[in-house]
Each structure stands twice: as C-alpha cells, then as structure tokens.
N, C-alpha and C positions, 0 to 999 in steps of 0.2 A: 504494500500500500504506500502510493507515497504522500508524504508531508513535507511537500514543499511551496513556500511560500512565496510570490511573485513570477516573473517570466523566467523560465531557464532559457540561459543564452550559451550558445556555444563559441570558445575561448581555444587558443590553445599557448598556454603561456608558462615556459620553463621555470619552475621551482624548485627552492632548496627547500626539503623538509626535516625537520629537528623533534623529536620524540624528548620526553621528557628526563629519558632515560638516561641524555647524552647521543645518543646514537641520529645519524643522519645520513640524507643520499640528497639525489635529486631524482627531480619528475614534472607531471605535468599536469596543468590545472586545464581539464576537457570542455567543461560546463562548468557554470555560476549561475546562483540566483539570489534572492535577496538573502534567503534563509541556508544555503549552504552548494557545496557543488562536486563533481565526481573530479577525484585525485587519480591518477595512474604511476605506480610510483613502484619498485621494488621494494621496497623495505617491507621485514613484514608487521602488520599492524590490527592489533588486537582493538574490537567494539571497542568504543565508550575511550577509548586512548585518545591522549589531547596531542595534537602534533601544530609546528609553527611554521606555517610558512612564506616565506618571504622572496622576492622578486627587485629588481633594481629597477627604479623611476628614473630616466634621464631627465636630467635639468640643462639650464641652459650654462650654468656653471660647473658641470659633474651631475654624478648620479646621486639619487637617496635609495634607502632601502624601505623599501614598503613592508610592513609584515602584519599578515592571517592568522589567528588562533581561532583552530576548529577543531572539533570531536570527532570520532571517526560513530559513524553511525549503522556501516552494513560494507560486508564487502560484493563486490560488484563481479561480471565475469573477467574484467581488465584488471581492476583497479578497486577504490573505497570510495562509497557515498559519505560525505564530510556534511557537516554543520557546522555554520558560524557559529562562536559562544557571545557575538555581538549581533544583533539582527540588524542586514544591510550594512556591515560597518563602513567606514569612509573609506578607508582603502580599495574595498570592491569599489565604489565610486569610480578612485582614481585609476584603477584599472582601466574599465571600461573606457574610458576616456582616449585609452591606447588603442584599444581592439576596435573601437565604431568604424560603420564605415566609411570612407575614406578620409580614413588617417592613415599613417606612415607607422611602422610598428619600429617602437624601438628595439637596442639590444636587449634581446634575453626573449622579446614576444616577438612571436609571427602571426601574421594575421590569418584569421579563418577562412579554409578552403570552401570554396563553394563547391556542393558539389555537381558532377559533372562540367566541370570548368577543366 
C-alpha cells in the first residue's frame, strides 16, 4: 500500500549515503516526493534505519552540500523506499530546482531521461 504524500517525481541524482553506524557508499536518488522517495544504493539497509544523505549544490562561488535524513521504510526490487523525517524538507526544494525542466544539471545530477528519447 503506498503512503505517499504529494506528486512522485522522477530524479536521478548521485548520492553519498551515511548509516548511522559509521558505514557508507554511494547511490542514487530515483524518485522524490514531498513525503519520501526510492534510494538504489548497495549498502545493505535494515527497515526503520535512519540513513543521510547528501549531494553537492553548485554555487556560483563553489559548491554546498545539501543533506537528507530519511528512514528506510521497505525494500524495493532495486533499491529502498525512504521517508523524509522532515515532510517536504527544503533541500528537496532545492533539488528540484536542478532537475526541472530545462535547467542545466549540475555536477553530481543528471537530468531525467525521457523515455523513448
């Protein structure tokens, strides 16, 4: 069943992710929506595990880092269904702002394929 909240939008944006453990990898953020979105990532990750993660914002002076904390809520056949522990936080914002269409993706996001393009 799912419980998600707002429009799922499809993303495809490399992430560092950070387990609480100490332990981390990278991966990739598929989908977003207000209330959480599906992660693809090797590492392996137990329900209800809070994981961090974070992505670089070009500036016009250098980068910031942007950073996600979400719950792992199910795992998926790729990957984990995540929820934000902030609903809608800003930083999805500022993502999105990269991925619309016709913007230019910075490093680290690529823009979503269309498909049959």
């Amino acid at each position: 069943m799912e419980h998600r909240c707002g429009y799922r939008r499809s993303i495809n944006v490399k992430v560092r992710v950070c387990k609480r453990d100490g332990l981390s990898g990278f991966g990739r953020l598929c989908e977003a929506s207000a209330s959480g979105g599906r992660l693809v990532c090797g590492l392996p990750l137990a329900s209800h595990a809070v994981v961090i993660l974070t992505f670089q914002e070009p500036l016009a002076q250098g980068r910031r880092r942007v950073r996600l904390e979400a719950e792992v809520i199910r795992p998926t056949g790729d990957g984990y269904g995540i929820e934000w522990m902030q609903f809608a936080p800003s930083a999805l914002r500022t993502l999105y702002q990269y991925v619309g269409p016709g913007t230019a993706a910075p490093v680290g996001i690529e823009q979503p394929r269309l498909v049959g393009s």
